[in-house]
N, C-alpha and C positions, 0 to 999 in steps of 0.2 A: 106587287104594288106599282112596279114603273111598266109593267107587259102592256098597259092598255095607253100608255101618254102616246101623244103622237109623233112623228118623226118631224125631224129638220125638217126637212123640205115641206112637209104639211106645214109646218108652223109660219114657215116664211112666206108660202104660197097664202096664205091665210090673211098674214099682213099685208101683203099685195091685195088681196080681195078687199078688205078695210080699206085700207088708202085709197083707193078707188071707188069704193062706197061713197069716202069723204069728200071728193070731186062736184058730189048732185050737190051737195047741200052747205059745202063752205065757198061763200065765197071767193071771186077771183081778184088781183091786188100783185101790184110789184114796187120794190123800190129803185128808185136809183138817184143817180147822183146830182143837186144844183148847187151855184156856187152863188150862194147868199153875204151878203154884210152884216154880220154879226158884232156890233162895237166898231163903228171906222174900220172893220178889219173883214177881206173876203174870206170867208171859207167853206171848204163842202163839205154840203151833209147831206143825207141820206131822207128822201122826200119822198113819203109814202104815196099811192095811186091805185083806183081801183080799175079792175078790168073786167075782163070777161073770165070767168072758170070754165074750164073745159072735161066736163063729165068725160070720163073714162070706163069704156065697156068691154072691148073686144080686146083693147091693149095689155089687159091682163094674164095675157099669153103670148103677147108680146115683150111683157118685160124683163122676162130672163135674157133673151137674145138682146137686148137695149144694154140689160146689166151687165152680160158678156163683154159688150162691146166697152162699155165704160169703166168695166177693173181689168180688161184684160191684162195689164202689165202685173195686178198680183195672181192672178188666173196661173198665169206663164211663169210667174216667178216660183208658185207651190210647184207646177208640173216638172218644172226643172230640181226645185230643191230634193222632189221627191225622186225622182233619177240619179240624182248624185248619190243623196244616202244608199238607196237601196245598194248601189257598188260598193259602198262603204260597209255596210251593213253583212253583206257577203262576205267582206273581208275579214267578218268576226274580230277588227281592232276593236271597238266599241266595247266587245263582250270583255274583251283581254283587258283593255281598258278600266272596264268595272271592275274587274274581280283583281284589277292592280290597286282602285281609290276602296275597295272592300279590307281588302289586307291592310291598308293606311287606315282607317276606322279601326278593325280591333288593337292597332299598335296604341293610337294612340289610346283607345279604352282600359288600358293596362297605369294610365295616370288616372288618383286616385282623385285629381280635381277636376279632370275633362271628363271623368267618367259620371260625375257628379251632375257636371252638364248634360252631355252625352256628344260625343263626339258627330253623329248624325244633325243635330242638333246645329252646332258648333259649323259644320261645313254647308247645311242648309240654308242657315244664317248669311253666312257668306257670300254665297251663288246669290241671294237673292237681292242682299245690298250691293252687291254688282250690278246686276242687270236694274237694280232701285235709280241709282248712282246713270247708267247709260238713258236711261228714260228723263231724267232730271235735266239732265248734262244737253243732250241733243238728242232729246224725241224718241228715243230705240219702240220701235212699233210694229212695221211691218215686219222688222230682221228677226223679231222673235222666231217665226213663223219655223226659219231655219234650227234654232236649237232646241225646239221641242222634241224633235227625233233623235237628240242628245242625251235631255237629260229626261225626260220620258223614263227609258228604258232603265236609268241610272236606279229614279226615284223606288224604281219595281223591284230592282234588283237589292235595293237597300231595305226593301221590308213595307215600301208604301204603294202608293196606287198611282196612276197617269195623270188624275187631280190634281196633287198633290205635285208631280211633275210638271205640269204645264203651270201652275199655280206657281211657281220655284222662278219660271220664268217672264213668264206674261203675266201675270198678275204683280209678281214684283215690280216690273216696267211699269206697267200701268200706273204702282205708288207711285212713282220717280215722277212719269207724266202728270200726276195729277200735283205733285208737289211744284213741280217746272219750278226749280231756282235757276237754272240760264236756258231751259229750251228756249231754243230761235224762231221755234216752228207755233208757237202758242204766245208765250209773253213775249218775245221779243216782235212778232208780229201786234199784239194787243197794244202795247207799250208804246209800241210807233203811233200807231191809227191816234191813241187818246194824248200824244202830243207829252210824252214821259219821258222822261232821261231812261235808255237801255237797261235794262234789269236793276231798276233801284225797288228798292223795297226787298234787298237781298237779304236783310238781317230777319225779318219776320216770315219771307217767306220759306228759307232755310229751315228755321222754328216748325215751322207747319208740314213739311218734308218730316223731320223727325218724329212730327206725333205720328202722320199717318202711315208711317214705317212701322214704327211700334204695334199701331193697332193692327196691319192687315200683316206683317210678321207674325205677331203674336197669333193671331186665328188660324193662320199657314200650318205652326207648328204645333199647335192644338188638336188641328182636324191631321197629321200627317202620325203623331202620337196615340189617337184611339183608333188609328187604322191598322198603325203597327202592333198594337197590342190584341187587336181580331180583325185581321185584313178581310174577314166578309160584313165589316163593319162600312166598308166600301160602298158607296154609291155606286161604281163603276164595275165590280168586283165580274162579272160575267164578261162587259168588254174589255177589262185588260189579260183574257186570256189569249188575244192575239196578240199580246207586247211580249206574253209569260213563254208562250210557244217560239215567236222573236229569236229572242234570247234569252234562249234556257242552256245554263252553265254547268248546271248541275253534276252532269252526267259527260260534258264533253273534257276533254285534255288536247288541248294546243300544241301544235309543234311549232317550237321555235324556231326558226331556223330564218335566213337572211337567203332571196335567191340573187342574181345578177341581174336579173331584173329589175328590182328595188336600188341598186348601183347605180344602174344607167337613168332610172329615173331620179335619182337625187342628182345627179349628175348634171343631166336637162334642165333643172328646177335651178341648177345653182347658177348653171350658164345666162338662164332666162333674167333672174335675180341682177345679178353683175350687169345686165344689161338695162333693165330698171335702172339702176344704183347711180349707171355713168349718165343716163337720161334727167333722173331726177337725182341730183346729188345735194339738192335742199330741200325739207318738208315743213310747211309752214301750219303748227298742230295749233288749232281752235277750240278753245271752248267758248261756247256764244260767241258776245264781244268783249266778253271781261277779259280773258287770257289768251295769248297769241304768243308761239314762240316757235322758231324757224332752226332748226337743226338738221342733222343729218339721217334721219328714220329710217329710209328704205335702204342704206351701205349698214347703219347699225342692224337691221331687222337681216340683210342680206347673210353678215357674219354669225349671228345668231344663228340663221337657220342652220349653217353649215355646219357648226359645233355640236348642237341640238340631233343633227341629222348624222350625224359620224356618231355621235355616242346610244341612240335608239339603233342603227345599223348593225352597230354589233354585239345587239340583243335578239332583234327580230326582223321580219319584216313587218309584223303587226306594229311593232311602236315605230316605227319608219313614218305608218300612215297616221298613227296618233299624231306624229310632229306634224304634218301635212296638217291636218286638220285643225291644230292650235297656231300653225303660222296662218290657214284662212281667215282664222279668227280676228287673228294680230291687224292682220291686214284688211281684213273686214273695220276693224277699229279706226284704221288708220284711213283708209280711203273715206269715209263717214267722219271723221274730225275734218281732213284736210282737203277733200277734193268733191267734198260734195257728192258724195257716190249716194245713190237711192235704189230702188228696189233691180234696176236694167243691169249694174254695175255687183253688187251683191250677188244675182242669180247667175251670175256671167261667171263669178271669182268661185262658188261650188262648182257648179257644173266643171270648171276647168280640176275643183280638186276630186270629184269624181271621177273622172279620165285617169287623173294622175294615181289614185288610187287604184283603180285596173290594172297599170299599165305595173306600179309597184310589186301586185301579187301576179304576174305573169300572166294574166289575163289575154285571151284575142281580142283585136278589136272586133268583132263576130259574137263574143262572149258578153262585153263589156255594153253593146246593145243592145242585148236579150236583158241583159240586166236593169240599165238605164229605162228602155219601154216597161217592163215589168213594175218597176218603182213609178213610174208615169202612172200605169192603170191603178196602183196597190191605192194611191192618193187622189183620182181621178174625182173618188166623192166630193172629198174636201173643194178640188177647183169651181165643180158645178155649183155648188150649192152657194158660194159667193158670188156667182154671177147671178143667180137667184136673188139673195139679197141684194145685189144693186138694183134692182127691180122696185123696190119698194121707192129710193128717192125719186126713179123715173118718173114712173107715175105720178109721183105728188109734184113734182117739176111742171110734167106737160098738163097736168090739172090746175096750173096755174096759182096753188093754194097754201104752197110755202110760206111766203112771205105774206099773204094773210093770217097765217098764225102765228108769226112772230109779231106783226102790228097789232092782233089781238091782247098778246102777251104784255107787250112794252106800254100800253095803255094802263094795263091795270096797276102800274106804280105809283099813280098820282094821289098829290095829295096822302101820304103815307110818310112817319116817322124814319130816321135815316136807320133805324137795326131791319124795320117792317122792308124800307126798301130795297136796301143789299140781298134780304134773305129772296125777295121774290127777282131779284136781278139772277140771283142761284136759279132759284125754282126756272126762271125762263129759258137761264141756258142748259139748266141740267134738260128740260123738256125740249131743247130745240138739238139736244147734242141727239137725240133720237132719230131725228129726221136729218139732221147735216154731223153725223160723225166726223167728217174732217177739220178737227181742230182750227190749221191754219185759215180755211173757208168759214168757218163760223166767225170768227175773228176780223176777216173782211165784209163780213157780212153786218155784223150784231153790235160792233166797238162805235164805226160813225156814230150808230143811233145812241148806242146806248151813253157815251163819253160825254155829246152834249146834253144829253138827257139830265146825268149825274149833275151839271153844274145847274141844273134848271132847281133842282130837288134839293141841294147844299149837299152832296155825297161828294166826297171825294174819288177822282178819279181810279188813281189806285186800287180802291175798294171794289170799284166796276171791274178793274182787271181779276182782282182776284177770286171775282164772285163767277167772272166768265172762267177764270181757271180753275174752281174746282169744279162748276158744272160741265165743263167739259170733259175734266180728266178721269170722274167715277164710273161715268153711265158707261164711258168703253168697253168697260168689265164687263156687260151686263146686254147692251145694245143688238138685237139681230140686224139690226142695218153696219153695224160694223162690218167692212171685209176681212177686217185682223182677225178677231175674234172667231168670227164664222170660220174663218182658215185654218186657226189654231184649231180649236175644236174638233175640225175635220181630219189634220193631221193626226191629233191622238187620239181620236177614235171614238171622243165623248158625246154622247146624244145633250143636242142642246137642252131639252127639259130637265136633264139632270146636274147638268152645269149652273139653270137657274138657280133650282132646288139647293146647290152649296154655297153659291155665292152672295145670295137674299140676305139669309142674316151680317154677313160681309158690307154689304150693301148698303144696308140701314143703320149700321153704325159708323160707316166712313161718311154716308151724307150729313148724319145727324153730327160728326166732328168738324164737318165742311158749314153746318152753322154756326156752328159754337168761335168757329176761328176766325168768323167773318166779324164778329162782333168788335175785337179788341181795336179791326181798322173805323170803325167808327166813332167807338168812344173813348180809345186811349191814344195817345201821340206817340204815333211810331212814326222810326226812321223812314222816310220818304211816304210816309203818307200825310 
C-alpha cells in the first residue's frame, strides 16, 4: 500500500515547484510599518502595499542551498545531536537503561490497580505530560529533536513502534505549544503587540491546555495500544527494523563492571561543575513572566550529580553515563529556563556529553571520532532534507507573494459576526502557519494587523490571540515547512507520507476543538477577556 507514496524529498521538492508556480500568478505586495493617529493617540500599524512579484524559475534548484543557508543552526544542531548519541548509543547505557525502566514495568504490573491501568500506560502518560507541561511553559520545540533518539528506542522496546516514540515526545510538545499558558515565544509575544497585560487570560487558557491534552493523549495511547496488541498493525512496521536491529536486548548480557576511566571522568565533570558553582552561585529560574525565583541551581545540581554519580559508579559504568545524560537533561532545563540557551547552547551541552560518554567507557579519542562521524552520516538524511524545506519559504519570500496572501486572508473578515470572525482569524493563521511556521515571526507579523482589526469588527483582542494561538500551534504537527518536524521525522526514521496518514485524523479533531474553544471567548465573559 505505502511502496508506491513518494519520498520526503519528492514531496518537498514538489512544494518548492508549487510555490514557484504561485509567483506567475499571485500577485506582488508587502507590509510595513506607519505611525498613524488613531483617537489623539499615534500608533503603528501595519500598511499594506502592492508591488511587483517576482516569478520564480531556475531558483527552484536554488532553494535548497538558500534553505541550507537559512536553518543552518538546526542543520548543525541534528549533525551534532546525531554524533553525540551515536557514542552514547555504543555505550549500550540506553539499552541497559531500557531493560532497567522494562523491569520497573512488570514490578509495578504485579499491583492489581496499576495493572488495571497498565503501567505502560501509566509511564507513557507521564513522559508525555512532561514534555506537554515544557512546550506550554517555554516553547520546547527544536530540543525535541534531541530525545527522540531516547525515547524512540524506549517506545520499541516496550512493545510499540517509533510513532508512537516520537509521538511520546514532539507531539506532546506540540499540545503544550499549542496550549501556550505562559510560552514567551507565541503569547507573550502576541500579548505585547495587541497591547495586553502579559499572559492574562491564564484561567481559560490553562482550561484549553487540559482539553487538548486529553484529546491528543487520548489518540497517543489508542494508536500505541492496537500496535501493541499486533505490532504489524504499524504504519512504520518495516522502518522500525532499523531501531529493532539498534537495540536488540534480546540475546545480549551486559557486563557490569566500573573501569577508571569512568573515575576520572566523574572526576573532570565534578571539577568542571564546582567551577560552574563558584562562577554562578545564583540562578535566577523563569517561567514566562509570571514566576521568577533566584536560588542556588547549579551548587544544588553540582551536589546532586556527585551523589547520583558515586552511587551509579558502583553499579556500572553503563549507569555512570545514564547519570550523564539525565544531569544533560537537568541542565538542558536549566539553561532554557534561565539563561536563554537555544539550539547553539543545547547542541554544544550533547556534544560535550557525547565526549564525556567515550571518555567514561575508555574509548580513544581515535575511536570516539569514528563514532561521532559515523552518528553524523547515520542522520545526514534528516539534516538535508530541512534544508530542503526551508526552500519552500525562500522562494515565496523572493516571489514577493507572502504577504499578499495574508492581506488576501485578513480582507475576507469583514463585515462577519464575531464567532464567523474568530473562526476565520483561525482559519488565516492556521493557513499562514504553512508558509511562516515560526511562531514568534508570525506574531510580529500577523498581531499589528490583525489586533487593530479585532477593535474595527467589536472582537475582542484576546480572542485574536488565541485564534493566532491555536492556529499556530496544530498545523506544527503536520506542516512540511516545519524544520522541527522535517527533523524529527528524519531522526526516527519515519517517511513523511506516513506520518501524515497517522496524524490526519489527529489533526481534524484538535482543529475542530480549536473551534469549539474559540467560541466561549466571544460569547461568554471570561477572565481577561
Amino acid at each position: 500500500m505505502f511502496k508506491n507514496m513518494p519520498h520526503t524529498y519528492v514531496i518537498v521538492f514538489s512544494l518548492i515547484v508549487m510555490a514557484a508556480v504561485a509567483t506567475w500568478f499571485v500577485p506582488g505586495g508587502v507590509y510595513h510599518e506607519e505611525i498613524q493617529v488613531i483617537n489623539g493617540h499615534e500608533e503603528k500599524v501595519m500598511v499594506y502595499e502592492r508591488t511587483e512579484n517576482v516569478p520564480q524559475t531556475w531558483e527552484v534548484f536554488a532553494a535548497m542551498f538558500k534553505g541550507f543557508e537559512r536553518q543552518a543552526g538546526i542543520i548543525a544542531f541534528i549533525l551534532m545531536i546525531g554524533g553525540a548519541f551515536w557514542i552514547l548509543n555504543d555505550s549500550k547505557a540506553i539499552d541497559v537503561g531500557i531493560l532497567s525502566i522494562l523491569g520497573i514495568i512488570k514490578k509495578l504490573d504485579k499491583y492489581k490497580a496499576i495493572r488495571a491501568i497498565g503501567a505502560n500506560n501509566i509511564i507513557m502518560t507521564l513522559v508525555m505530560l512532561t514534555f506537554s507541561v515544557f512546550g506550554a511553559v517555554f516553547g520546547m520545540s527544536e530540543e525535541t529533536i534531541a530525545f527522540i533518539v531516547i525515547i524512540v528506542p524506549l517506545a520499541i522496546s516496550m512493545g510499540y513502534d517509533s510513532i508512537t516514540g516520537l509521538a511520546m515526545v514532539f507531539v506532546a510538545a506540540g499540545l503544550g505549544f499549542a496550549g501556550a499558558v505562559l510560552n514567551p515565544f507565541t503569547i507573550g509575544i502576541a500579548q505585547g503587540l495587541a497591547d495586553l497585560p502579559l499572559f492574562s487570560g491564564f484561567e481559560y487558557r490553562l482550561f484549553c491546555w487540559l482539553v487538548i491534552n486529553v484529546i491528543g493523549i487520548g489518540y497517543i495511547l489508542w494508536y500505541a495500544s492496537k500496535v501493541k496488541k499486533n505490532p504489524k498493525h504499524s504504519l512504520v512496521y518495516e522502518e522500525d527494523e532499523y531501531w529493532r536491529e539498534l537495540h536488540n536486548t534480546k540475546n545480549e548480557k551486559f557486563e557490569h563492571k566500573t573501569t577508571p576511566a569512568a573515575w576520572i571522568t566523574f572526576i573532570l565533570i565534578l571539577i568542571a561543575l564546582v567551577l560552574f558553582s563558584i562562577k554562578y552561585p545564583e540562578t535566577t529560574l523563569k517561567l514566562g513572566n509570571s514566576f521568577s525565583k533566584t536560588m542556588p541551581a547549579i551548587p544544588i545540581i553540582t551536589g546532586l550529580f556527585a551523589v547520583f554519580s558515586i552511587l551509579s559508579l558502583r553499579k556500572s559504568a553503563h549507569f555512570f553515563v545514564l547519570t550523564i545524560l539525565g544531569f544533560t537533561i537537568v541542565f538542558l532545563i536549566v539553561g532554557v529556563m534561565s539563561y536563554g540557551w537555544y539550539i547553539m547552547e543545547i547542541a554544544t551541552l550533547f556534544f560535550a556529553m557525547g565526549i564525556l560518554t567515550g571518555m567514561a567507557m575508555n574509548k580513544s579519542p581515535n575511536n570516539i571520532t569514528k563514532l561521532f562521524i559515523a552518528g553524523a552520516k547515520d542522520i545526514m538524511t534528516a539534516a538535508l532534507v530541512v534544508g530542503l524545506a526551508g526552500g519552500i519559504i525562500i522562494i515565496l519570500e523572493d516571489g514577493n507573494i507572502i504577504h499578499t496572501i495574508l492581506h488576501a486572508m485578513s480582507q475576507s473578515m469583514k463585515n462577519m459576526g464575531n464567532i464567523a470572525s474568530v473562526s476565520i482569524m483561525y482559519v488565516i493563521q492556521t493557513g499562514i502557519n504553512i508558509i511562516i511556521p515560526s511562531g514568534s515571526a508570525k506574531a510580529a507579523l500577523t498581531m499589528p494587523i490583525m489586533a487593530p482589526f479585532s477593535d474595527l469588527i467589536g472582537l475582542s483582542r484576546q480572542a485574536t490571540v488565541m485564534a493566532f494561538q491555536f492556529g499556530d500551534g496544530f498545523t506544527n504537527l503536520i506542516t512540511p515547512t516545519s524544520p522541527v518536524l522535517i527533523g524529527v521525522l528524519g531522526v526516527a526514521k519515519i517517511p513523511y507520507a506516513k506520518w501524515v496518514k497517522w496524524i490526519t485524523p489527529l489533526m481534524i479533531a484538535l482543529i475542530i476543538t480549536g473551534f469549539l474553544l474559540l467560541i466561549p471567548t466571544v460569547t461568554m465573559n471570561l477572565n481577561g477577556f
